[in-house]
C-alpha positions, 0 to 999 in steps of 0.5 A, spaced: 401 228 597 402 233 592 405 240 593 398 243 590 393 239 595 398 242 601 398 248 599 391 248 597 390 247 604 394 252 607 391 257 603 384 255 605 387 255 613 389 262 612 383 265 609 379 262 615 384 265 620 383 272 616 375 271 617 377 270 624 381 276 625 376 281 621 371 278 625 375 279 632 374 286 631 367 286 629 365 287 637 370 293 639 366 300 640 371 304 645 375 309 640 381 309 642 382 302 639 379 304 633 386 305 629 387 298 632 381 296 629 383 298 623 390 295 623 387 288 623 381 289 619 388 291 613 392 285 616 385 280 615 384 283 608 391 283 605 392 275 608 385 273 605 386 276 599 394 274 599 391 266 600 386 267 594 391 268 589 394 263 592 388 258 591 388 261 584 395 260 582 394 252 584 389 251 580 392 254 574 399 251 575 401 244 573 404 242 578 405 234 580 411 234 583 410 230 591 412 234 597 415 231 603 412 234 609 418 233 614 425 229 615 424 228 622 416 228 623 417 226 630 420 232 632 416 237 628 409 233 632 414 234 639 415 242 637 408 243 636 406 240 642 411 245 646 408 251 642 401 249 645 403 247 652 407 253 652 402 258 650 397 254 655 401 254 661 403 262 659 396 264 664 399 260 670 406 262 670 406 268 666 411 270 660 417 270 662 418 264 666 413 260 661 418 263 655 424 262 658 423 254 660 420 253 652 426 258 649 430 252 653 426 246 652 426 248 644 433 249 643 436 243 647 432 240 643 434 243 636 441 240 638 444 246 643 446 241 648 450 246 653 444 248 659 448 254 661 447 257 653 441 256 652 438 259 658 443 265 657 440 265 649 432 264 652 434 269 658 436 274 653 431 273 647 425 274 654 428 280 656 429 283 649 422 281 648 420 284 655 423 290 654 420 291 647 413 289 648 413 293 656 417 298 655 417 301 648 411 299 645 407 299 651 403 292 651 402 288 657 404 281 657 401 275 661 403 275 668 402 270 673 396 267 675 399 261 680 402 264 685 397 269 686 
């Protein structure tokens, strides 16, 4: 597969994400979320503008070099699939336990064989990630559902 097929492709996903994301805003009308609004309509403009150029800049280029997509594609298809198991199951065991059992998966499975440092590594980078969102930035994470 050519580097400008894929590319092309890529470009072509991040112009639908960023008429989703305009679009997100679209039925918003409390005032206090107003900047908020703005903020991702500037967010979804810049990323749509930023992958037309780089449709534009596909067609010009002349490039027929081959790209491969992945050294090891089953891993890569397993990553994939605990990103959208970790995002499902988020609802029903909330943030911190559903991202400290993915942190850990994730990390043994990039090489890290030692339990005791990835959960160590996966309950620092939860708590960092808590402390930040709740705690500075005031947004609320997904809590548990299951045991309620």
């Amino acid at each position: 597969m050519s580097g400008r097929y894929i590319q092309g492709i890529i470009a072509l996903g991040l112009i639908v994400l960023a008429v989703l994301l305009y679009r997100s805003t679209a039925s918003t009308v409390d005032a206090a979320t107003f900047t908020t609004d703005v903020y991702v309509r500037f967010l979804a403009i810049a990323l749509g503008v930023s992958a037309a150029f780089e449709i534009i800049k596909n067609f010009i280029k002349a490039d027929k070099n081959s790209v491969e997509f992945t050294k090891h594609p089953k891993a890569f298809f397993l990553l994939i699939f605990l990103l959208i198991a970790y995002v499902w199951i988020m609802q029903y065991l909330g943030f911190i336990i559903s991202t400290i059992l993915f942190l850990v998966v994730t990390v043994y499975l990039m090489g890290y064989r030692s339990w005791w440092k990835n959960l160590l590594i996966a309950g620092g980078l939860t708590l960092f990630v808590y402390l930040l969102f709740v705690k500075v930035f005031v947004i609320l994470l997904p809590e548990a559902s299951l045991f309620n």
